[in-house]
C-alpha positions as a Markdown table, in Angstrom:
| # | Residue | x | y | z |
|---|---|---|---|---|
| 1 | Unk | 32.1 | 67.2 | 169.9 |
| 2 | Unk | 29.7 | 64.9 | 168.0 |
| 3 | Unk | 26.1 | 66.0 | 168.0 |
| 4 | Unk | 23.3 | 63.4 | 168.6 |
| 5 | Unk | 20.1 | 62.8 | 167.0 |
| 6 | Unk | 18.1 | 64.3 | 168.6 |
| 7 | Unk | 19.9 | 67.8 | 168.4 |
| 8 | Unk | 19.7 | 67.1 | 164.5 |
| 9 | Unk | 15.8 | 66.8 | 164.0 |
| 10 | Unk | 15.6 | 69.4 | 166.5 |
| 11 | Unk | 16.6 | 72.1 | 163.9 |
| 12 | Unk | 13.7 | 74.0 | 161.9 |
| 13 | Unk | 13.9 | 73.5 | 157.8 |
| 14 | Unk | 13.8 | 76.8 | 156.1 |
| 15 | Unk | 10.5 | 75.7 | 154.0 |
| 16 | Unk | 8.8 | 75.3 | 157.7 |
| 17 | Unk | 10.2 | 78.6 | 158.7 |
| 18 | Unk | 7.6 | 81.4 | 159.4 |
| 19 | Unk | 7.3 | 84.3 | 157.2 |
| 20 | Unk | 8.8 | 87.6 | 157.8 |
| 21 | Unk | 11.8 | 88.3 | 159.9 |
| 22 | Unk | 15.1 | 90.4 | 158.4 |
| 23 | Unk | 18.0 | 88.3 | 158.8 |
| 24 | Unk | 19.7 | 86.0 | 156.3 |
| 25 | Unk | 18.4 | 83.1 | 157.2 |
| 26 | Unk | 14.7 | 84.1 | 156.9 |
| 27 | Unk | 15.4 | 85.6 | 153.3 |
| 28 | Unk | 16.9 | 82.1 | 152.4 |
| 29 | Unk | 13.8 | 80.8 | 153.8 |
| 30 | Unk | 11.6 | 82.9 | 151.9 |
| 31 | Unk | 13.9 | 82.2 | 148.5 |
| 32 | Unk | 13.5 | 78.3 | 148.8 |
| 33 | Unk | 10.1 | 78.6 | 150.0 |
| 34 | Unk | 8.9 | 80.7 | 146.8 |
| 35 | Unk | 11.0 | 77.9 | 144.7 |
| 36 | Unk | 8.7 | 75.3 | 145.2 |
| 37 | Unk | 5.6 | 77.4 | 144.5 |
| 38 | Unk | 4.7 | 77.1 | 140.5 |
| 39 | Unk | 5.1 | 80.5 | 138.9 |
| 40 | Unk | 6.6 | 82.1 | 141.9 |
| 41 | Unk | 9.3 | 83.6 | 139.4 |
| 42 | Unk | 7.5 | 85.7 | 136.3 |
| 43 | Unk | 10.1 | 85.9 | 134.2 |
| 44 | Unk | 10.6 | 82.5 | 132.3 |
| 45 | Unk | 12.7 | 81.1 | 130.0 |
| 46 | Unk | 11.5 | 80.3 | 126.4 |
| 47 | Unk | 13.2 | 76.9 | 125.0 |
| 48 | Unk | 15.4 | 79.1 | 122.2 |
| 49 | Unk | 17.4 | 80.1 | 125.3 |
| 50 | Unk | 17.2 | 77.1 | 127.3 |
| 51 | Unk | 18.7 | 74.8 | 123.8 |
| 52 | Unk | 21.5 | 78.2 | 124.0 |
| 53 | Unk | 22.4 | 77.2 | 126.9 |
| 54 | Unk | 22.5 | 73.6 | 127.0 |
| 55 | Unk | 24.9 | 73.7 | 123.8 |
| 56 | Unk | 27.0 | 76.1 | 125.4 |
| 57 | Unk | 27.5 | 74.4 | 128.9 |
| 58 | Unk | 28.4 | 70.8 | 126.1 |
| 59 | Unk | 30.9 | 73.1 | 124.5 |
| 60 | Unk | 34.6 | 73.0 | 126.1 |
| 61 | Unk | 35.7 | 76.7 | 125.8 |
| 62 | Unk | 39.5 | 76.7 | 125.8 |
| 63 | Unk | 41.0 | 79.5 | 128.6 |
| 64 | Unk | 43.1 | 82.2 | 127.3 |
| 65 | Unk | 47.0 | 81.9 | 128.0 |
| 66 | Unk | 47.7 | 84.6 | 131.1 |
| 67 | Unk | 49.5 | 88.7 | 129.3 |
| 68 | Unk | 52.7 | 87.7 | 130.5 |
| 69 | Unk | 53.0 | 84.7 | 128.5 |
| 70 | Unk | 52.4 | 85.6 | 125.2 |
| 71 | Unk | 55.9 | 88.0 | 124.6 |
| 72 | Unk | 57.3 | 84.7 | 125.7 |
| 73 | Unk | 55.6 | 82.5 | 122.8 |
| 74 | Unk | 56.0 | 85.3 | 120.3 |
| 75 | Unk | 60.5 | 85.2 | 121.3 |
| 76 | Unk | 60.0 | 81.1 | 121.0 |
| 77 | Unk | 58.9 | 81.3 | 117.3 |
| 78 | Unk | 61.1 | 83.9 | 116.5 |
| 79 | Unk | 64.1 | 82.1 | 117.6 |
| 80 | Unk | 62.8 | 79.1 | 116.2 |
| 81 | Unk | 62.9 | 80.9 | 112.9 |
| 82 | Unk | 65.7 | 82.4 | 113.2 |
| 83 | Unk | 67.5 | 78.7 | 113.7 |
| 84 | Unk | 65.9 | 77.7 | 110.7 |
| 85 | Unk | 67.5 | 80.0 | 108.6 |
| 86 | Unk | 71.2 | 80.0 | 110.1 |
| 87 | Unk | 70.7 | 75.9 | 109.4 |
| 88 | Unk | 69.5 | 76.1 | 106.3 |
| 89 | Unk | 72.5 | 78.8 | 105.0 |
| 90 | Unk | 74.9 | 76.5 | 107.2 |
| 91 | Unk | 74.2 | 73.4 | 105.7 |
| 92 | Unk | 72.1 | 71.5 | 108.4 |
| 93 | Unk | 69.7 | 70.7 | 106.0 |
| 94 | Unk | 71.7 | 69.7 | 103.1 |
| 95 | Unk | 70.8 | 65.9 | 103.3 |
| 96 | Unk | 67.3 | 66.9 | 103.3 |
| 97 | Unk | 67.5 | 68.9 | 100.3 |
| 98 | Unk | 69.8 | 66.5 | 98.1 |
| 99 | Unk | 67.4 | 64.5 | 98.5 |
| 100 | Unk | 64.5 | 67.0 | 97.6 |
| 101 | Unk | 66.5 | 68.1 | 94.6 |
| 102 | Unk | 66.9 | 64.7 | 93.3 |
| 103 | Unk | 63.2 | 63.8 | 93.4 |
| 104 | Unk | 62.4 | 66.9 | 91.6 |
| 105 | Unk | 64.7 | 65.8 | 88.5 |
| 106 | Unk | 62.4 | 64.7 | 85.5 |
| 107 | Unk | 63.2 | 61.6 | 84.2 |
| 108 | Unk | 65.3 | 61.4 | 81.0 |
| 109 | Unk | 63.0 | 62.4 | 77.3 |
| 110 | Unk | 63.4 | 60.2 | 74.9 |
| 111 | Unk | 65.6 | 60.4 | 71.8 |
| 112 | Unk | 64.1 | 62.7 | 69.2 |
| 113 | Unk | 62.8 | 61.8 | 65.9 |
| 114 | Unk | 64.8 | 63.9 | 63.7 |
| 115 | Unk | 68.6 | 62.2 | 65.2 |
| 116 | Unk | 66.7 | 58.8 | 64.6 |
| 117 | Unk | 66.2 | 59.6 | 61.2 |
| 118 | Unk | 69.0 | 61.7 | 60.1 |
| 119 | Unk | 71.0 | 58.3 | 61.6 |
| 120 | Unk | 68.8 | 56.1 | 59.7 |
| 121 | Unk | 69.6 | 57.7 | 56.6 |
| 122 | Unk | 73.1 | 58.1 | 56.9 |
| 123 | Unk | 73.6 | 54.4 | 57.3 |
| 124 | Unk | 74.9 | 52.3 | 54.7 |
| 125 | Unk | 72.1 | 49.8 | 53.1 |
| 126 | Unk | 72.3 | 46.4 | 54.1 |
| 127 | Unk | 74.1 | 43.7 | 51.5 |
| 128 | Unk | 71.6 | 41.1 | 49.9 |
| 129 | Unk | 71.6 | 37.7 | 51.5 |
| 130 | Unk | 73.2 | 36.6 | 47.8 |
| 131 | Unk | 75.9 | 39.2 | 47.7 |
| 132 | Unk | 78.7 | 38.6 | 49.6 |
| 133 | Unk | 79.9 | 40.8 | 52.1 |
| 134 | Unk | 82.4 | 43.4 | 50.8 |
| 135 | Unk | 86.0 | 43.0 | 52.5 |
| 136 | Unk | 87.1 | 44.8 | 55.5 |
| 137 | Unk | 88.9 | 48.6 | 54.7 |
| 138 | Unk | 91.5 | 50.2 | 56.9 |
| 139 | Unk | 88.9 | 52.0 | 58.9 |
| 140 | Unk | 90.1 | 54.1 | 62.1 |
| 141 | Unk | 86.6 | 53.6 | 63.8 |
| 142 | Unk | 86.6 | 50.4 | 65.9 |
| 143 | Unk | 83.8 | 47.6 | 65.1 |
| 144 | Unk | 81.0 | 47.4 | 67.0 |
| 145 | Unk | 78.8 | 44.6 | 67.9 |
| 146 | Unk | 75.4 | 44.1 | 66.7 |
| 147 | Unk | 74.0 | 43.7 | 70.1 |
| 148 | Unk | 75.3 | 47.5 | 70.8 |
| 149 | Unk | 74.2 | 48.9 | 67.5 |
| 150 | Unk | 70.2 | 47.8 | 68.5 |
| 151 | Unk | 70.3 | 48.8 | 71.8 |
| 152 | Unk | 68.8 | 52.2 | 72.0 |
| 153 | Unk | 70.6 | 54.8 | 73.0 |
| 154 | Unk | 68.9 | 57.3 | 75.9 |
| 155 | Unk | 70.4 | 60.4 | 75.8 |
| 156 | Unk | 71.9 | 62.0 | 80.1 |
| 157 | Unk | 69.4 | 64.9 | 80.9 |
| 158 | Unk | 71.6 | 67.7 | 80.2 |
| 159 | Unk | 71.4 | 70.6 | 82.5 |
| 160 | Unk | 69.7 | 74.0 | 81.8 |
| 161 | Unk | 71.4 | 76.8 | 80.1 |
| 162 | Unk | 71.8 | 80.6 | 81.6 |
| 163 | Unk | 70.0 | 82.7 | 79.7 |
| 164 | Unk | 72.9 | 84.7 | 78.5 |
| 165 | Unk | 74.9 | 82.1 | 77.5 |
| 166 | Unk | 75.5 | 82.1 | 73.6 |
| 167 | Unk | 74.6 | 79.1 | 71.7 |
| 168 | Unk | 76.4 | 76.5 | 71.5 |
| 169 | Unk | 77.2 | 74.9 | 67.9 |
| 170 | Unk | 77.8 | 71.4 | 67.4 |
| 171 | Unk | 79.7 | 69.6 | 64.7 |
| 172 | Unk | 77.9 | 67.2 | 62.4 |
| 173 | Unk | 78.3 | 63.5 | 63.5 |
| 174 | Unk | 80.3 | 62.5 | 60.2 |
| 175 | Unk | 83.2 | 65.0 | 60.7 |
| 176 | Unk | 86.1 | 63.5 | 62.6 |
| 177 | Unk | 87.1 | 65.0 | 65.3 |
| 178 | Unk | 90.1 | 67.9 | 65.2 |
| 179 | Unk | 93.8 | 66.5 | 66.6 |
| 180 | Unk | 95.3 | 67.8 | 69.3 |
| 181 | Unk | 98.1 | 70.2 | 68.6 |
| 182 | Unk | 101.9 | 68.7 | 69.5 |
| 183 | Unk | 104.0 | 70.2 | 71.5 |
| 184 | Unk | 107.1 | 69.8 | 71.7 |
| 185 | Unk | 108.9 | 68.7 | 74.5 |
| 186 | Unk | 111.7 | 71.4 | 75.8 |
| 187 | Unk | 114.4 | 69.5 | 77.2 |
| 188 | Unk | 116.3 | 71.2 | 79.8 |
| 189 | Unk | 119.5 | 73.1 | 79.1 |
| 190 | Unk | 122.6 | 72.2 | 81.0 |
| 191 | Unk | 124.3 | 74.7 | 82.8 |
| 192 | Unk | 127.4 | 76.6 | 81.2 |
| 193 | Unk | 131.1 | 76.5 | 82.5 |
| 194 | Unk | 131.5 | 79.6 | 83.3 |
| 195 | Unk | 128.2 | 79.3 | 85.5 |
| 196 | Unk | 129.7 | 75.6 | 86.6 |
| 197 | Unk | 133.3 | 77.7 | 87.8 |
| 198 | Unk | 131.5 | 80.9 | 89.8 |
| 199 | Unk | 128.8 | 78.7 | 91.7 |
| 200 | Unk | 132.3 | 76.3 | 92.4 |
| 201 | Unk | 134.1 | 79.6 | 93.5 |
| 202 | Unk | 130.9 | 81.5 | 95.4 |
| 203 | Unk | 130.2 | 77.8 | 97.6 |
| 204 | Unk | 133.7 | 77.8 | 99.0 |
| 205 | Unk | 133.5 | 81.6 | 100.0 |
| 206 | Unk | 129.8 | 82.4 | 101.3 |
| 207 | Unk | 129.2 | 78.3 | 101.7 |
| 208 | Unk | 132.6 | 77.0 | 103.2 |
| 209 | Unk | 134.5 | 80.3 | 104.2 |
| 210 | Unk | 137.7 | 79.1 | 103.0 |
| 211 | Unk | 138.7 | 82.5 | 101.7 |
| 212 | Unk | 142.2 | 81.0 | 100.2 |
| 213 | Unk | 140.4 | 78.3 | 97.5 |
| 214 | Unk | 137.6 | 81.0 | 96.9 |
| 215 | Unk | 140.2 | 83.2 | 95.6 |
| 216 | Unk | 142.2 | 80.7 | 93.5 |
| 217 | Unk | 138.9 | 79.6 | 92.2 |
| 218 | Unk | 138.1 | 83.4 | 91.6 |
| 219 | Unk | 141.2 | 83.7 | 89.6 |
| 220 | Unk | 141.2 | 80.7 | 87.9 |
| 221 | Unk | 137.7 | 82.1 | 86.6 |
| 222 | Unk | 138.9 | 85.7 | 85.6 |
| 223 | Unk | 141.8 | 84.2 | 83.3 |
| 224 | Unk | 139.3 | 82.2 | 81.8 |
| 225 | Unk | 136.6 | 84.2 | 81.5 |
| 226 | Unk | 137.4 | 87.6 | 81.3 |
| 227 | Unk | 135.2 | 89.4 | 79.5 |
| 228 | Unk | 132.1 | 86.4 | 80.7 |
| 229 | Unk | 128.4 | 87.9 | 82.0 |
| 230 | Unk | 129.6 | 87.4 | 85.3 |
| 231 | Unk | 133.2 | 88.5 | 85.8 |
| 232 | Unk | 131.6 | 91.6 | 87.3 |
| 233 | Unk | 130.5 | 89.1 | 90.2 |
| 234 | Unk | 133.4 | 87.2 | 90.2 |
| 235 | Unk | 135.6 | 90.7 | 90.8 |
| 236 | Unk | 133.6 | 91.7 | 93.3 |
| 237 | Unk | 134.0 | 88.5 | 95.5 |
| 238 | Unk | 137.5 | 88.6 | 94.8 |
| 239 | Unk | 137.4 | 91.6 | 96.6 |
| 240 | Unk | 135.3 | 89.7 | 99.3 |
| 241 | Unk | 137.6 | 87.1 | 99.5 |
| 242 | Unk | 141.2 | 90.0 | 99.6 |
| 243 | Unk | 139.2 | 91.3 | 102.8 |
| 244 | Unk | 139.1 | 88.0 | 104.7 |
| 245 | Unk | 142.4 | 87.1 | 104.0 |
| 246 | Unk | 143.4 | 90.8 | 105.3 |
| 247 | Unk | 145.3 | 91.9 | 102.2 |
| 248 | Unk | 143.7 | 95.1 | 102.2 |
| 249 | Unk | 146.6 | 96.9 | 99.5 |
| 250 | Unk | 145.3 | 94.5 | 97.0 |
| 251 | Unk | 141.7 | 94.6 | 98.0 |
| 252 | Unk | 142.2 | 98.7 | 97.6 |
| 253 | Unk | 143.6 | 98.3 | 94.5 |
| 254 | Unk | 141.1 | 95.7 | 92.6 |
| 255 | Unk | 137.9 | 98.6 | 94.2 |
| 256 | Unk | 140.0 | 101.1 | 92.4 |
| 257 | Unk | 140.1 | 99.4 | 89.2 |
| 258 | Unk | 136.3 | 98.2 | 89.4 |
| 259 | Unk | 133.4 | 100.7 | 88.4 |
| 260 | Unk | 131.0 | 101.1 | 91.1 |
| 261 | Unk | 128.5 | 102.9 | 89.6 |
| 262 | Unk | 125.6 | 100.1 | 88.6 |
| 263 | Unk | 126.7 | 97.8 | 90.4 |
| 264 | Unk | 123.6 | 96.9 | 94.0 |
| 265 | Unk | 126.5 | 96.9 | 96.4 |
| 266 | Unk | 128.0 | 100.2 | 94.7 |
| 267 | Unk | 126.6 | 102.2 | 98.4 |
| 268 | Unk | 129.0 | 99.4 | 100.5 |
| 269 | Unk | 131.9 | 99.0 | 98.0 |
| 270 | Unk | 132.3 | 103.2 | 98.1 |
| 271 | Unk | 132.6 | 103.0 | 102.0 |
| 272 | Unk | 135.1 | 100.2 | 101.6 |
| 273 | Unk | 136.9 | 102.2 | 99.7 |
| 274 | Unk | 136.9 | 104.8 | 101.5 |
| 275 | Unk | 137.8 | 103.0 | 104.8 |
| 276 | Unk | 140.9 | 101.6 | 103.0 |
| 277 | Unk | 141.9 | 105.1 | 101.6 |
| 278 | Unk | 141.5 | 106.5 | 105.5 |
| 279 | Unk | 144.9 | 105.2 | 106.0 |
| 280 | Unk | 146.6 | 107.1 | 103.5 |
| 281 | Unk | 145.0 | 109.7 | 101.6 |
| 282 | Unk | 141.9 | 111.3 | 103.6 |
| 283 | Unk | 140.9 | 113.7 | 101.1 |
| 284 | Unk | 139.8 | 111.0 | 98.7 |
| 285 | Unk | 138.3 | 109.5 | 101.6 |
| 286 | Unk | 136.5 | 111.6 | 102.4 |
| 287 | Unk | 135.0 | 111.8 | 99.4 |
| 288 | Unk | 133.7 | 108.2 | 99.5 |
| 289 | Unk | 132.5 | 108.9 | 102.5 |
| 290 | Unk | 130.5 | 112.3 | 101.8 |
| 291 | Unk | 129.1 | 110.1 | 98.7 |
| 292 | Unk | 128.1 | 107.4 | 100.4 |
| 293 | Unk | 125.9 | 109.1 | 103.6 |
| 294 | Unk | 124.2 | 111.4 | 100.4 |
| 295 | Unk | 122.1 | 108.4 | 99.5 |
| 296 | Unk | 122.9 | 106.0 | 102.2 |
| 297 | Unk | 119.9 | 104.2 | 103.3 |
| 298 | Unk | 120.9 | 101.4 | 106.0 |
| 299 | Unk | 121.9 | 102.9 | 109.3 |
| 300 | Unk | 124.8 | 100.5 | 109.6 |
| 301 | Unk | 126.6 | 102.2 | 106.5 |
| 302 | Unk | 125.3 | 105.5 | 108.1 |
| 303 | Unk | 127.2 | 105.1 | 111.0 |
| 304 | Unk | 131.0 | 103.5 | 109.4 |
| 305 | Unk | 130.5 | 106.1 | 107.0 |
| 306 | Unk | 129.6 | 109.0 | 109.8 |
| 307 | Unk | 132.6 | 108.1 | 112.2 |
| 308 | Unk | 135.0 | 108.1 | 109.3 |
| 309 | Unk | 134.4 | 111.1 | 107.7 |
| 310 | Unk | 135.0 | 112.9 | 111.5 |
| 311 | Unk | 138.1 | 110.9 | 111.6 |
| 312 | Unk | 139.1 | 111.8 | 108.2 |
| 313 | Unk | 138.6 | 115.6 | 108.8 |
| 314 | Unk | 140.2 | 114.9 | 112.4 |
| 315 | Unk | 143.2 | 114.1 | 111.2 |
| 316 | Unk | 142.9 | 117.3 | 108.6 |
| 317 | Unk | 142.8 | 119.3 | 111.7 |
| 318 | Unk | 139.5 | 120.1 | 110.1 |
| 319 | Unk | 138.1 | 120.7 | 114.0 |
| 320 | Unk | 135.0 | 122.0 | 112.9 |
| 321 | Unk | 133.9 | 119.7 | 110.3 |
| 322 | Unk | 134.5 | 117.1 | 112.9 |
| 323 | Unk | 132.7 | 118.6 | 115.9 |
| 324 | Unk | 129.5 | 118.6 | 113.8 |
| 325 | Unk | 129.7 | 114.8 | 112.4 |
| 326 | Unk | 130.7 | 113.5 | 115.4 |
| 327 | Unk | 127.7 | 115.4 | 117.7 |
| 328 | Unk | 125.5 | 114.5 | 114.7 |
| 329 | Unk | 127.2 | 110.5 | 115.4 |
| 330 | Unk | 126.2 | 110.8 | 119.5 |
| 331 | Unk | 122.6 | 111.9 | 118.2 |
| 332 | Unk | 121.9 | 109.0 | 116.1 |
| 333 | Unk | 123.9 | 106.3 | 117.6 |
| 334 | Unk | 123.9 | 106.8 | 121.5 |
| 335 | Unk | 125.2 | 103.0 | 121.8 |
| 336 | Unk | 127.3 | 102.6 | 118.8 |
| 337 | Unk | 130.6 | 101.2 | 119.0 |
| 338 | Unk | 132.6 | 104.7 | 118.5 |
| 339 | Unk | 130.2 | 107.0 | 120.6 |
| 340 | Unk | 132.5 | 106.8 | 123.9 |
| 341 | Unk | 135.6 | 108.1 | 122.0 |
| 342 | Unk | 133.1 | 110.7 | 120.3 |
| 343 | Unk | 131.9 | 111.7 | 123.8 |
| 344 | Unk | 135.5 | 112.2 | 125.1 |
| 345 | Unk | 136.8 | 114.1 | 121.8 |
| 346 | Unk | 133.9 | 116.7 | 122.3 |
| 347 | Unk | 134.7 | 117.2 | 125.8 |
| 348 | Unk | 138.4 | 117.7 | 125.3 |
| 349 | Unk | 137.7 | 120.3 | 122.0 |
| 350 | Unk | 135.7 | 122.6 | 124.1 |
């Protein structure tokens, strides 16, 4: 609801508002009423505190960040820091300090005065313009043309030294420089015949499994060669190849004539042997086979040479011995390929 006029000018102003009286308004009354009285207020301000305060109401003073900011600047710069670093040791800043580096290099010094005159001196004297020139001598240094000789030479900046590195001694300009020592060339040795005829023999058994050229190749070799470095290797392939062919008489006969003792398959050769012997003599057999599980190491020869030592004593009516290798065979090979006819043997013993 707009007021008019007349309700506006009918209002009293506080300066026109009688004295006395408790209520806020007539205190206001009396405040604004004192103000326009000179001196109504004793205490005064001098003009030292009046200049105070005019240059601090010009100055701009700059509001504090709120607490809960400030851990939040002080994590900012830290990571900020922290990614400095990692990019300086990763190499983010390599460019940057290439650059630094190279503008930090002095500029070559110039050539010393002592290797200009030592050079000076050690130069030949130039001929008179009446004298002729003297004639040319076989000389191993190439010529060099004037041009290059007065051009002056500005020696690369040379790096510095560690401290603990001994000194270095250079040899005087005049002394030629030493020649390299000559080797000779080693040319390679071909391969001998008797190397030639077992590689020949060896590819057709291991490489082409044609047992009956290995072993005519074999033999060939033996009569050739029969006392050669390898016609231990030869024999024992011969063997290899007597196995495959199933002529196991002659393959018992050339392990009987052929030490075992040094030989790296001397553990396999023994149980071959003694698998062969099984058919006919068992004592001997069992020898091979007694040897061969004392220092056995693979459990594939464990097991051949486990099963045909209880066969062995088996057949020797050697119960007991049996019993006990092949309960020891069930043991250690649960799956093998004899353990079923173990299994019933045990049962029917008891």
């Amino acid at each position: 609801m707009k007021q008019s006029q007349s309700d506006v000018d009918s209002i009293p102003r506080w300066r026109d508002r009688p004295a006395g009286g408790s209520s806020d308004e007539d205190r206001a009354a009396a405040l604004t009423q004192d103000a326009g009285v000179s001196g109504a207020f004793p205490v005064g301000l001098d003009d030292r505190q009046l200049s105070a305060i005019a240059g601090g109401l010009k100055t701009e003073r700059r509001a504090r960040p709120p607490f809960w900011l400030r851990p939040a600047v002080v994590a900012a710069l830290l990571m900020v820091s922290m990614a400095s670093v990692m990019g300086y040791e990763a190499g983010w800043f390599a460019p940057l300090r290439e650059r630094l580096r190279f503008r930090s290099i002095p500029p070559a010094p110039p050539a010393p005065v002592e290797h200009v005159r030592r050079h000076a001196a050690l130069a030949p004297p130039a001929p008179a313009a009446s004298e002729e020139p003297p004639a040319p001598m076989d000389d191993p240094t190439p010529a060099v043309a004037p041009a290059e000789i007065a051009r002056p030479m500005t020696p690369a900046p040379r790096a510095p030294l560690a401290k603990s590195a001994p000194p270095v001694q250079v040899a005087a300009a005049d002394s030629p420089p030493a020649a390299p020592p000559i080797v000779a060339r080693l040319e390679p040795t071909p391969a001998s015949e008797e190397i030639e005829a077992l590689e020949e023999a060896m590819g057709l058994l291991r490489g082409k499994h044609d047992a009956p050229a290995a072993l005519a190749a074999l033999d060939a070799y033996i009569a050739r060669f029969p006392t050669g470095v390898l016609a231990r290797e030869a024999r024992v392939a011969r063997v290899d190849a007597l196995l495959m062919l199933d002529r196991a008489d002659e393959a018992l006969r050339a392990l009987e004539a052929l030490p075992l003792d040094a030989h790296r398959r001397s553990t396999e050769l023994q149980l071959i042997r003694g698998e062969l012997r099984a058919r006919t003599d068992c004592a001997r057999a069992e020898a091979d086979f007694t040897a061969v599980l004392a220092h056995v190491r693979t459990p594939a020869l464990d097991e051949r040479a486990l099963y045909g030592r209880a066969a062995c004593r088996s057949s020797s009516k050697n119960t007991t011995g049996a019993a006990e290798d092949l309960r020891r065979y069930v043991e250690r090979f649960p799956n093998g390929p004899h353990a079923d006819w173990a299994r019933r043997w045990l049962e029917n013993s008891r």
